[in-house]
KOLVEX-449573 format. One record per residue (C-alpha): residue number from 1; z, x, y. Coordinates in nm, 2 decimals, decimal comma. Each point is the difference from the previous one (the first is absolute). Example, Ala and Ser with C-alpha at 12.3 -4.5 7.8 and 13.67 -1.06 7.14 Angstrom:
REM KOLVEX-449573
<rec k="1" Z="0,78" X="1,23" Y="-0,45"/>
<rec k="2" Z="-0,07" X="0,14" Y="0,34"/>
//
This chain:
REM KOLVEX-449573
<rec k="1" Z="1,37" X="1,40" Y="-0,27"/>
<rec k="2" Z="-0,02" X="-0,20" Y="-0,34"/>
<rec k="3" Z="-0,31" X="-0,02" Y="-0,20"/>
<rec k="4" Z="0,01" X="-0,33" Y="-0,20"/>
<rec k="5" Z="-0,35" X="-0,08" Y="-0,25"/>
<rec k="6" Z="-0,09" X="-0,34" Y="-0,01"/>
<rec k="7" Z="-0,18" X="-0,04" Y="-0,33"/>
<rec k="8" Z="0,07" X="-0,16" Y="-0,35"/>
<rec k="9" Z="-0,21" X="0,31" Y="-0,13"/>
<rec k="10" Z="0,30" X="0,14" Y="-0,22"/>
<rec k="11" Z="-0,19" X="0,32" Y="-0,07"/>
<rec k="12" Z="-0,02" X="0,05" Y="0,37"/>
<rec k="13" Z="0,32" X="-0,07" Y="0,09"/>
<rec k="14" Z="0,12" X="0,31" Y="-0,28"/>
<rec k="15" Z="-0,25" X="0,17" Y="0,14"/>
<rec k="16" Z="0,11" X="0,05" Y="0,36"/>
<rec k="17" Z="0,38" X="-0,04" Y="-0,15"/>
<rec k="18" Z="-0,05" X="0,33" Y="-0,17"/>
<rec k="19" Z="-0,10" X="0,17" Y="0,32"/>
<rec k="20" Z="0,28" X="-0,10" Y="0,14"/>
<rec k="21" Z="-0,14" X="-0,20" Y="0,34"/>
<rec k="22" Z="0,07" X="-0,37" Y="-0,12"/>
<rec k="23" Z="0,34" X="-0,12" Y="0,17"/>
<rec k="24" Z="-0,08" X="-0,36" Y="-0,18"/>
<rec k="25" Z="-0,21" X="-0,26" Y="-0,10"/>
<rec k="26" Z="-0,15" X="-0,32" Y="0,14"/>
<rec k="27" Z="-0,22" X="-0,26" Y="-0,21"/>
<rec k="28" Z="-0,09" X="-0,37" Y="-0,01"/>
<rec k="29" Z="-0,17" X="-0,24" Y="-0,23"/>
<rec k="30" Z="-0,36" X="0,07" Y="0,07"/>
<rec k="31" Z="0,04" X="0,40" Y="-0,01"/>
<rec k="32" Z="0,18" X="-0,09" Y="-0,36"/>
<rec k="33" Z="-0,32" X="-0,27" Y="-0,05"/>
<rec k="34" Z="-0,27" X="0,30" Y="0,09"/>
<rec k="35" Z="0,20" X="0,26" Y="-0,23"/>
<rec k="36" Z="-0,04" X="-0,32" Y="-0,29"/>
<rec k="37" Z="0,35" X="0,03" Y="-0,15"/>
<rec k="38" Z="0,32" X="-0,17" Y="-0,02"/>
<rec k="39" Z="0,17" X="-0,05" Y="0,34"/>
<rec k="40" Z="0,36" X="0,07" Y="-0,19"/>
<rec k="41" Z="-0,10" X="0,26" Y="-0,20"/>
<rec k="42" Z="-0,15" X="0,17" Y="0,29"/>
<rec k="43" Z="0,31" X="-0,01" Y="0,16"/>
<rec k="44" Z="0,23" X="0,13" Y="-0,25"/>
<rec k="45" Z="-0,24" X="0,30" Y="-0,09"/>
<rec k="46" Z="0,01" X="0,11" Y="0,41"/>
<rec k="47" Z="0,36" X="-0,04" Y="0,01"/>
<rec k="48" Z="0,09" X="0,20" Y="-0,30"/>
<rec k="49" Z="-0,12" X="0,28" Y="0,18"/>
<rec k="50" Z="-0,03" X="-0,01" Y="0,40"/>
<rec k="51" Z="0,35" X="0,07" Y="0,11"/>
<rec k="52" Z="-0,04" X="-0,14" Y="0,31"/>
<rec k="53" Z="-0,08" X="-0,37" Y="0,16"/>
<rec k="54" Z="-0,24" X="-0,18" Y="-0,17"/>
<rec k="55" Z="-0,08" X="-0,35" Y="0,19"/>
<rec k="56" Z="-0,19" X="-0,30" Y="-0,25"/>
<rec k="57" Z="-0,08" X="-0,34" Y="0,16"/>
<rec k="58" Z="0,08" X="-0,25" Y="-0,15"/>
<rec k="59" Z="-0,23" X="-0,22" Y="-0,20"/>
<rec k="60" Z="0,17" X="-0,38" Y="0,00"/>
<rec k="61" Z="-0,02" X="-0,22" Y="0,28"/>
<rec k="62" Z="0,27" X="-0,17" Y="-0,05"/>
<rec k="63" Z="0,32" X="0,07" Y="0,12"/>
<rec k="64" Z="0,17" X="-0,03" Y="-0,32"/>
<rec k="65" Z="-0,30" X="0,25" Y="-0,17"/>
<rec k="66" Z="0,13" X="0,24" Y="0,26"/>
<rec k="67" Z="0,28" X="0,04" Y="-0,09"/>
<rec k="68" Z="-0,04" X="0,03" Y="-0,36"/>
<rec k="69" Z="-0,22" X="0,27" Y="0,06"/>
//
């Protein structure tokens, strides 16, 4: 089995990364709207460290924003 956390709560995520039980990371605009930071900042701080998946909706509606992001 794989534990994945699905939080924008960075100091959560290191958290449970140090103990070694996270596998990877899930989030989506309104867990990065509760934590009340930056939706791309977030993201580059969890991937600097989680080594493994880490899965960000999108937040365009667009096609062409979809991409780009």
């Amino acid at each position: 089995m794989r534990f994945f956390i699905d939080t924008a709560e960075v100091s959560q995520i290191k958290e449970l990364h140090k103990w070694g039980v996270v596998d990877g990371v899930t989030t989506n605009p309104s867990l990065v709207a509760a934590a009340g930071r930056d939706y791309p900042t977030i993201i580059r701080e969890i991937c600097e460290f989680c080594e493994g998946p880490v899965s960000a909706e999108v937040l365009s509606l667009d096609t062409e924003g979809m991409m780009k992001e």
